[in-house]
N, C-alpha and C positions, 0 to 999 in steps of 0.2 A: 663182835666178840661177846661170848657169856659172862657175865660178870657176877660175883656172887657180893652180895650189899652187907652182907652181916654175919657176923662168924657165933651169933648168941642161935644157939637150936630153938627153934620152935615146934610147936604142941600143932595140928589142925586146927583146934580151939582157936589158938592165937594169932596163926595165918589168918583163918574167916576173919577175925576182927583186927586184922591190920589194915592200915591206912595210912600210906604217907603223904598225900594231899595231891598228888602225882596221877598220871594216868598210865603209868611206865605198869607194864605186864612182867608178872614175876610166876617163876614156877616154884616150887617147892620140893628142895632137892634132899632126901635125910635130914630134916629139919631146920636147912637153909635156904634162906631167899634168894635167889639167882636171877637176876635180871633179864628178859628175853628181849632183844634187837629186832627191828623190825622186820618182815623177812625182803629176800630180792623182787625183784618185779615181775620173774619169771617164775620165782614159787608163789606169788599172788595171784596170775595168770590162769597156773594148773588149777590151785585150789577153786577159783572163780568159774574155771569149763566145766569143773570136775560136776558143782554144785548144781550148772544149769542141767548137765545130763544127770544126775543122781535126782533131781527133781522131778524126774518125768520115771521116775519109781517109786518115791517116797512122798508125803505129805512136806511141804513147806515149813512146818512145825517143827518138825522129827531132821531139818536138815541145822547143823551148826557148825557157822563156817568160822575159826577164830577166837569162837565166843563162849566155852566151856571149858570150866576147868574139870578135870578128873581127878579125882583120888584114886592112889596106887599103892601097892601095898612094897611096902620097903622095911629099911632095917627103923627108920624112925618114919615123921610124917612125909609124906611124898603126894605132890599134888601136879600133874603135867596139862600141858597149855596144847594139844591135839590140834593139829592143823584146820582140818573138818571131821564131824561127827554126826554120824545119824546114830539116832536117838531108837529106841522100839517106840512103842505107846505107853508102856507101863513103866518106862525111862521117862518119857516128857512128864507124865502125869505125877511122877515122884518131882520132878524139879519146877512145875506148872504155878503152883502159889509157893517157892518159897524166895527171898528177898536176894539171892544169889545164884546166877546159872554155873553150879558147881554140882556135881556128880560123884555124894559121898560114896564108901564102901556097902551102906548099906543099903543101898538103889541099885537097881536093875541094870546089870554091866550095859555100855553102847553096843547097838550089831555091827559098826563100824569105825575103825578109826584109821583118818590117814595122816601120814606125814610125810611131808616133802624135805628131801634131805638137805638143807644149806651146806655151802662148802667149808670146809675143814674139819679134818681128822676127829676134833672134838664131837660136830657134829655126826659124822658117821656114826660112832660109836654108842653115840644117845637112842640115835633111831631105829639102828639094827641088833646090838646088845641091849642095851638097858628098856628101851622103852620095850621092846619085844617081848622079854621078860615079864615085866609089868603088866602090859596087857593082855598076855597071855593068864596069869594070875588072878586077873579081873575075868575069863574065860569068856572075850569079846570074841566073836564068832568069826571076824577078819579083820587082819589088818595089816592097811595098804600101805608100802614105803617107794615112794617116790623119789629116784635118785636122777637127777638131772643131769648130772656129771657122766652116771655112768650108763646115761641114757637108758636106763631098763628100771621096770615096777615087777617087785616081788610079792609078792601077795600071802601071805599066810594066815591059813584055813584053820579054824577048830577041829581038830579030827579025834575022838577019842581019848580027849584030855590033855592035848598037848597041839601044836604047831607044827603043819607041812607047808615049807614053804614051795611056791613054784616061781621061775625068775620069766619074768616078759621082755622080748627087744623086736626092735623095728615093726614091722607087719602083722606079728604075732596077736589073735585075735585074745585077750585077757577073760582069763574061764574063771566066772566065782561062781561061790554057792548063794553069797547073800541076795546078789541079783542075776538070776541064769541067763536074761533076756539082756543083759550089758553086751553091747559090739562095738566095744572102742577095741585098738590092738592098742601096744605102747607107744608107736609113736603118736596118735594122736593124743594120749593122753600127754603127753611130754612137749607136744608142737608149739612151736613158739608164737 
């Protein structure tokens, strides 16, 4: 369950420099702290195939599995905890020396972001409204939402200034722009 820890708004400023001596992961939701739960074992699973086959396209460096935050542009500060993320070059080298692997507004959007859906409603709506929104805004070149429940990955493409999305199930070989030479379909991307 999401739990939101504080109902006082916070500034970006103030998020960077929070600390509550914890190691509990929080997103930054309109200016609220929102606690993030850890995920299932089967969206650890995806994220972890996902990374060894995104590996064998991208630099090791440029891949971020859990471990980035993003700034997003909302009604106040809005900061999201991205499942995995590849990075460009001129993305890492903006986050390379600074004391926090966080991904202001004013650094080079990711080429990728993916998220694996957890179950409930709440969750839906994060991954396929809100965050879609968001990182469409950030004008990240693709981004993958991985729904386990309802067994298919929809991918949506930068095209033109906005988001098309295409929906993947069973066999279906998954066509991106970011990587042409990807041959997963969705079930293996989704296999248990």
């Amino acid at each position: 369950m999401i739990q939101s820890i504080s109902s006082e708004l916070l500034t970006i400023e103030a998020f960077l420099a929070f600390d509550d001596g914890t190691d509990t992961r929080y997103e930054l939701v309109d200016g609220v702290l929102v606690e993030m739960p850890t995920e299932s074992p089967e969206n650890c699973q995806i994220v972890k195939r996902l990374f060894f086959e995104l590996a064998k396209f991208f630099p090791i460096a440029l891949l971020n599995p859990k471990d980035v935050e993003l700034e997003v542009s909302g009604r106040r500060a809005k900061v999201r905890l991205p499942d995995l993320v590849v990075l460009s070059d001129e993305g890492y080298a903006a986050i390379a020396d600074k004391s926090r692997n966080i991904i202001t507004r004013e650094m080079p959007p990711p080429v990728l972001v993916v998220e694996v859906v957890s179950p409930g409603s709440e969750n839906r709506n994060r991954d396929y409204r809100y965050k879609r929104t968001e990182y469409a805004a950030r004008g990240i070149a693709e981004y993958w939402i991985i729904d386990p429940e309802e067994r298919q990955v929809t991918i949506c493409q930068w095209v033109e200034g906005q988001y098309e999305d295409k929906i993947f199930k069973g066999d279906v070989r998954v066509e991106l722009i970011v990587i042409s030479a990807f041959d997963w379909t969705a079930s293996q991307i989704l296999a248990k």
